[in-house]
Structures are given as C-alpha cells and as structure tokens.
C-alpha positions, 0 to 999 in steps of 0.5 A: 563806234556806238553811234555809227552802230545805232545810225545804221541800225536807224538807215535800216529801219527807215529803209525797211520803214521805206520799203513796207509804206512801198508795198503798202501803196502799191497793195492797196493804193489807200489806207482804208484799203491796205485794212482787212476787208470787213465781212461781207453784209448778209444777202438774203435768198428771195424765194418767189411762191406766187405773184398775180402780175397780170392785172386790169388798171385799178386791180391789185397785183400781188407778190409773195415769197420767202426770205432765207435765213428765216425771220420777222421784221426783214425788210422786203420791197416792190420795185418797178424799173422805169425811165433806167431806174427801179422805183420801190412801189411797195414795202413790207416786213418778213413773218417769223417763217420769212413769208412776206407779202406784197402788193400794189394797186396800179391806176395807169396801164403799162408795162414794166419789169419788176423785182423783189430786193431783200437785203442787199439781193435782187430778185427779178419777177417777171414783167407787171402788164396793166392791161385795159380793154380794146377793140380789135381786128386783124389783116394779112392775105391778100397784103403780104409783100404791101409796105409797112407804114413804119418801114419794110413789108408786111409777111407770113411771119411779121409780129407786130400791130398796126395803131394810127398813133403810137410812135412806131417801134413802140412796144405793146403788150396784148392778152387773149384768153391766157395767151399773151404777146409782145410786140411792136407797132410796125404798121399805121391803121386800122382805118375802120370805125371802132377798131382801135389794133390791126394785128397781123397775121403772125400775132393773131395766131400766136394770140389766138385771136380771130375775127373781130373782137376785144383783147387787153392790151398794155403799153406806156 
C-alpha cells in the first residue's frame, strides 16, 4: 500500500508541478518575465532656466537648467531632431546644485526642434532657428482671389511666402523685430530684383513687417 501511497503523493506533485509551470507561462509567457520586476532606474527632473535659442549661422546657442536630485557629474545632452531622429550635438556634466550648461554653435541655417535628455528623461526646448539675413517685400491688394503658384488662391487671411525655388509646402521660419512667424511657401516669386521673399499679406501683419526690407529667415 505504501508504494501506491507514495505514487500518488508523486501524480499530485507533478499535477501541481503541472499546474504552476501553467500559470507560470500564462503569467509571464518567459522566465525572465515570471521574475519580480526590478526597480524602475532613477529619472531625473529637467528644469530649463534659460535658453538663447534664436541665433545667427555661426552664433552660439545656449541652454541652461537644472536636474533633480541634486548632484555633479549627472550626464546631461543637447539633442537636435533631424531627418526622424534626435542627434545629440552637445554634451556636459551637472555642478553639485545640478545646473548645467550647454551649448552649440550652429554653421548652417535651419530649424529644428530641440531638447534636453538627462537620465532616461526628455525634456522639449522649444524649436532652435538659425537664421541669416534676406531681403524682403510683401503683396496682396490689388491680388486677393489671383491663383497661387503652389495651389489655391491668394486671400485676406493666407499665411505663407512667396520664393522662386524652394519646394512648395516647404516650411520657413521668418524674424522681424522680436516677432517670429512660420509658415509655408505657398506662392512662386518675387520676380523683382533683389528681392529674395514676397510675404503675403497675412504674414507681413503678423510680422510686423511693411514695405521693402531685411528679415532673418530660417529654413533647411
């Protein structure tokens, strides 16, 4: 009776043996993920304080913050999004207060968003404009309801720019006074000597631009 006694004692462990590799793959579906989760790594909080992020080809930019929990050596970049991906285009390391600084001297005009990553965390920027300068006028009355050379008609209220070769839909960054504005190219021209832009009338106001001048612009 003892052996009978001792076999089924083993049929139940390997039935309960059975059962928990059941729920074992069911759970986790590995055996890396049936283990207790490890800790989460740390994140750090990015606190951004300043940033000169508007800036002439060949003009330093500039970004400064802060990481939480305090400490030096943390290590902070400078990434750029380009082409689908973030590129890092700036390194440094935290103080003991957690302030860091980071810069980057840009040689191309453009624009591009930017961010701070810091310890598995991201933190966005803003947009980083690399401007240069160009020379500038401006059209609408007189041509509201006239055909776009890119598609559609010109109105009261069409934002966009007018450039003899840029692809059209391409965006383009523009900066008068503190003012700044982006928009598409929507339009071919101008056809005048000199002039390199024709804003509309929608983004001359919204610029503050009037007459015939230079702005900065920006564009890839």
């Amino acid at each position: 009776m003892r052996p009978h006694g001792t076999l089924r004692a083993l049929g139940a462990g390997m039935a309960l043996g059975a059962i928990t590799l059941t729920s074992f793959v069911v759970d986790g579906g590995s055996p890396a993920r049936a283990q207790a989760a490890a800790p989460d790594a740390p994140v750090a909080d990015v606190a951004i304080t300043d940033q000169r992020l508007n800036v002439m080809a060949g003009r330093r930019a500039v970004v400064r913050g802060h990481i939480a929990p305090a400490g030096a050596g943390q290590a902070v970049r400078l990434q750029r999004r380009s082409g689908g991906r973030w590129g890092t285009i700036d390194r440094a390391t935290t103080a003991g207060d957690g302030a860091f600084r980071l810069t980057f001297r840009p040689r191309v005009t453009g624009s591009a968003p930017v961010r701070v990553r810091a310890g598995g965390a991201g933190e966005p920027v803003g947009r980083l404009n690399v401007y240069r300068h160009a020379h500038a006028s401006w059209y609408g009355p007189g041509l509201f309801g006239s055909k776009l050379g890119c598609g559609g008609r010109l109105a009261p209220d069409t934002l966009g720019v007018a450039h003899k070769s840029l692809p059209c839909g391409s965006r383009v960054t523009l900066r008068h006074g503190g003012r700044i504005v982006r928009v598409r190219v929507v339009d071919r021209g101008p056809y005048v000597g000199g002039r390199e832009f024709d804003l509309t009338a929608a983004t001359k106001q919204r610029l503050g631009f009037s007459g015939v001048g230079t702005i900065l612009v920006a564009h890839a």
